[in-house]
N, C-alpha and C positions, 0 to 999 in steps of 0.2 A: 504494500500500500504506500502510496508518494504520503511524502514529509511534505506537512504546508509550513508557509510563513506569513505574518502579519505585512499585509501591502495598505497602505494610507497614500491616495492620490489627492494633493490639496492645488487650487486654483486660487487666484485673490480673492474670489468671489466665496469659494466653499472648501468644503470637506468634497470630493465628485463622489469617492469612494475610501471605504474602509473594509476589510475582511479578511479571511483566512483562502489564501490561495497555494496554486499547487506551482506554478511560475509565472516569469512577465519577461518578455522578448520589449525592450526598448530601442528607439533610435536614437543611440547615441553623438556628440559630433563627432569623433573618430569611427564610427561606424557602430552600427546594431549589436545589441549584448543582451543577452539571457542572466537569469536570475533563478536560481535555486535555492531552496532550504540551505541553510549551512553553509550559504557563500558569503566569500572571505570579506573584510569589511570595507567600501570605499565606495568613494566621491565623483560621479558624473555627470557629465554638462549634456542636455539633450539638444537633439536637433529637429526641426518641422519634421515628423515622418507619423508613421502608425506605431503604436503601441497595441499590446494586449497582453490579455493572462489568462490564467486556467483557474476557474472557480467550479467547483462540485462536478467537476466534469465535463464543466461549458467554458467555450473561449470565446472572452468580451474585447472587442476591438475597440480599439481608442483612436481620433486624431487628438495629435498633441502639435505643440508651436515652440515647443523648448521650454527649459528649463534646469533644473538639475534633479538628480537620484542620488539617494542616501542608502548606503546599503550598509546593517550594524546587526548585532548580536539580537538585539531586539526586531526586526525584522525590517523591510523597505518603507520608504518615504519617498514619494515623487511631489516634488513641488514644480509645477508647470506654469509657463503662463498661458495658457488656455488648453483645457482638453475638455474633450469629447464623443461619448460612447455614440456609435457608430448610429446605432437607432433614433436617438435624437436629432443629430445634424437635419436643418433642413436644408435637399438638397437644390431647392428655386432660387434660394436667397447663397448656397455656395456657388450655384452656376451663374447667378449675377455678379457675387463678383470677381469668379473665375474671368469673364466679359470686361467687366471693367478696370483690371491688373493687367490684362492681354492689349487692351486698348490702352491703357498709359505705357507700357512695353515699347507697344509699336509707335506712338506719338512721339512717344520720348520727352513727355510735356514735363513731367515728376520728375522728381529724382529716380533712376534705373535703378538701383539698389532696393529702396523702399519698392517700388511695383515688381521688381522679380521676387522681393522676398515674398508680397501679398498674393502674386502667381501661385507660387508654390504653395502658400497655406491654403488657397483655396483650392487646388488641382488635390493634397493632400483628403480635405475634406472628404471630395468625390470619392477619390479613390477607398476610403474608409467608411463612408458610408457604403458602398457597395459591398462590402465585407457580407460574410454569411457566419 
């Protein structure tokens, strides 16, 4: 039987999530990392991607926008600035402004940095909400 560990994903806004789960696959900024029971203790910076975990047997998809992961004796801590479980997203209002980041892209009216970042959080979105 899998060893769980305590995972706490916190937003400015909230608590998203608290529980006993079985792993969590994060996007890292050096690239995507797994998380197990009993894994060793340290400090990581997130980057726009998907997140998820294994809870009683179900895997819950998350977008996330960065942030960082606490991982300790006492179990995981994700502090993110924004995530969101895959079923929530709505995806009219991510395809608006998947539209309107593609269109300051291509303008080049904005700053290119800020609109490729908002590209990607909103392409992100999609892509997680489509999760199953």
């Amino acid at each position: 039987m899998p060893v769980n560990f305590q995972l706490r994903i916190v937003t400015p806004e909230k608590i998203l999530y608290s529980g006993d789960v079985v792993s969590l696959q994060a996007p890292g900024s050096e690239g995507s990392f797994g998380v197990l029971a009993n894994h060793a203790p340290m400090v990581a910076s997130l980057s726009t991607g998907a997140m998820d975990f294994v809870e009683d047997g179900d895997r819950r998809h998350l977008a996330t926008s960065g942030g960082f992961v606490e991982v300790s004796g006492e179990g995981v801590t994700v502090l993110a600035e924004t995530a969101e479980f895959n079923d929530e997203i709505d995806i009219t209002r991510a395809q608006a402004s998947r539209d309107r980041a593609h269109q300051r892209v291509v303008d080049r009216e904005q700053d290119r940095v800020r609109a490729e970042a908002a590209l990607q959080r909103a392409l992100n979105r999609l892509k997680v909400a489509g999760s199953a």
